[in-house]
N, C-alpha and C positions, 0 to 999 in steps of 0.2 A: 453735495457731490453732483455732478454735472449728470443729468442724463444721459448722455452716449457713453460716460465710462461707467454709468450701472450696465448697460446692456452689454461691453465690452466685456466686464468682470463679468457678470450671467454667463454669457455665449465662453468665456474661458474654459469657467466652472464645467458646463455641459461639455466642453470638449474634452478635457480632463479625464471625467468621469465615463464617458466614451473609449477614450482610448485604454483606462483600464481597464474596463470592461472585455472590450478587444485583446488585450493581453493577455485578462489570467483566463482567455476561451482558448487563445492559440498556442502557449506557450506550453514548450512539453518538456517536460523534468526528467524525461531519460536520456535528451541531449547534455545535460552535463554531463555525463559518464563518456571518457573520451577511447572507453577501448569499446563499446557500441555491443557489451552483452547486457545491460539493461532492456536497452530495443531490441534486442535477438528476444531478449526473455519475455517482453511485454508480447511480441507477435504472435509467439510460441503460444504464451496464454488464448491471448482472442480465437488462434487457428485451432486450439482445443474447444472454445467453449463455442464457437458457430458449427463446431464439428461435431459436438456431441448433442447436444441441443436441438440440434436442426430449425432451428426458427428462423429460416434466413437471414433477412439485414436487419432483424427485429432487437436491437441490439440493446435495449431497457427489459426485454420478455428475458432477451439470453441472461442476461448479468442480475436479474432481479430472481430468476428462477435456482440460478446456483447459489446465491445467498442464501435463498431460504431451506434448500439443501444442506448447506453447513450449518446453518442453525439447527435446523431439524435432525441431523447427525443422519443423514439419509443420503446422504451421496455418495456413489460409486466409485470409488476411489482404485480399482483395476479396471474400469475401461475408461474411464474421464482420462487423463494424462498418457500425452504421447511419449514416443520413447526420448525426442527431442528433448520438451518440458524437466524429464527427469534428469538427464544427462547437463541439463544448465542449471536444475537447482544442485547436484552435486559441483559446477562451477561454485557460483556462489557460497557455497559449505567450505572449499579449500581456503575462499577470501576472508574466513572471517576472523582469523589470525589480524586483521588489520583494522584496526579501531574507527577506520571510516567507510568500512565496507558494508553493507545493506544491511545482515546478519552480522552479532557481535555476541562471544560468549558470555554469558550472563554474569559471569565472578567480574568480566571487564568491562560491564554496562556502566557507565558515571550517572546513579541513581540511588539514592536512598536505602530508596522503600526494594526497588531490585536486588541491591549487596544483601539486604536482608535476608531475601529469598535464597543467594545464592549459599549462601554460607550455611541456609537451615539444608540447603539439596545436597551441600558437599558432603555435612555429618553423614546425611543417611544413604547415602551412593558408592558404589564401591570405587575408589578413585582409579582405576585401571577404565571404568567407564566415559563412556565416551562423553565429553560436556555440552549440556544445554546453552542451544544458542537462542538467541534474543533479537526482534526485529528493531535495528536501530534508530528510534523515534528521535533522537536527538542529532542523525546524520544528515548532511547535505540534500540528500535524494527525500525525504519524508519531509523536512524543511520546505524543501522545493512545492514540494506537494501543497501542503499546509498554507505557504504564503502568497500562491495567486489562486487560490480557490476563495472561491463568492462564497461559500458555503458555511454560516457560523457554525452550525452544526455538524460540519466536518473538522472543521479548525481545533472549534471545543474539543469534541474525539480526541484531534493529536495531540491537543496542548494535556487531555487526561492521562493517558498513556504516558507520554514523556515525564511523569512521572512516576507511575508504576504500569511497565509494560506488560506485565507477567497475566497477559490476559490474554484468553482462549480463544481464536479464529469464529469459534461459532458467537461468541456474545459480542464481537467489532461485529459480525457478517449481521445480526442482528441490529446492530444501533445503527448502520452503516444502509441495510435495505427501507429505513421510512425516510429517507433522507429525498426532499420533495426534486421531483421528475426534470425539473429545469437545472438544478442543482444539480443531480445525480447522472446524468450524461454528459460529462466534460471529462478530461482527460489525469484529470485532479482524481478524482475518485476511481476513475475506472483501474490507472494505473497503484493506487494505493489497491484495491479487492485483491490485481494481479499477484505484489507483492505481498503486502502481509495477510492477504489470507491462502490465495492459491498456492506461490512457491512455498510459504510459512510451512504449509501441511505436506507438500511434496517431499519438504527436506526431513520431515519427520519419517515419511513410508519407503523413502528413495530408495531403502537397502533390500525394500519387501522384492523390488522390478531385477533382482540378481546384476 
């Protein structure tokens, strides 16, 4: 092979690997949602946690301090969330009647090891109760998430779950806070904590706010 077309193919290569890079740092998964409450819901989050936090533009202290909050089950869960925050995760809760919406009830998650769960919830619930809903690991928006993140150790996370989601906010806030610092400030990870941990819990306590 000719010298100037290794160095063409090299200098490709690095281009290539540049421009993905460049991609999955800019690209933001709450533009596919074309009615623009994902992004209403994403800001809503950040404008609660520099607000409650106070750590300025410190924004690996804010996001790294509220994980370990949820893990440690020590989080203020009456003054963290604004009135806003709660008023879109009841948005959200109406959508989930629709199998591609963020939130999916758990009888209608397309999962295994979830149908399993749901059928043991249904015996023991009184069916007049209201049903558990399910952060949808196999929808467009978590996808999104999953497939321009650098992060194998984020990806691994979704690809775990997307098989059996039926797992608790504080043990993702956990696997999700040693996730290394170059990795963990992109828009991939920040907007996954927003959703399936912050709304996840909101939509749990939303009835507690009247």
């Amino acid at each position: 092979m000719p010298h100037r077309f290794k160095c063409h193919t090299v200098l490709l290569a690095i281009m290539l690997l540049m421009s993905s890079h460049s991609f999955a740092q800019k690209y933001d998964c709450t533009e596919i949602d074309p009615t623009g409450l994902i992004k209403k819901a994403f800001q809503s989050f950040e404008k609660d946690m520099f607000a409650y936090y106070n750590f300025a533009d410190d924004s690996l202290k804010t996001y790294r301090t509220f994980l370990a909050e949820v893990t440690n089950l020590s989080i203020d869960l009456r003054k963290l969330p604004s009135d806003n925050s709660i008023q879109l995760a009841r948005e959200f809760k109406k959508k989930a009647d629709d199998k591609n919406s963020i939130w999916v009830k758990l009888s209608d998650y397309e999962n295994d090891e979830a149908t399993k769960t749901a059928k043991a919830i249904d015996t023991a619930v009184d069916p007049n109760q209201e049903e558990i809903l399910i952060f949808n690991y196999r929808g467009g928006f978590i996808q999104c998430l999953k497939n321009t993140s650098e992060s194998k150790e984020f990806r691994d996370l979704v690809y775990t779950l997307e098989n059996d989601g039926n797992v608790s906010p504080s043990l993702i806030a956990q696997k999700i806070y040693y996730i290394k610092d170059e990795e963990f400030n992109t828009s991939q990870i920040k907007e996954f904590i927003a959703f399936d941990i912050y709304y996840s819990i909101l939509m749990i306590i939303e009835k507690a706010f009247g």
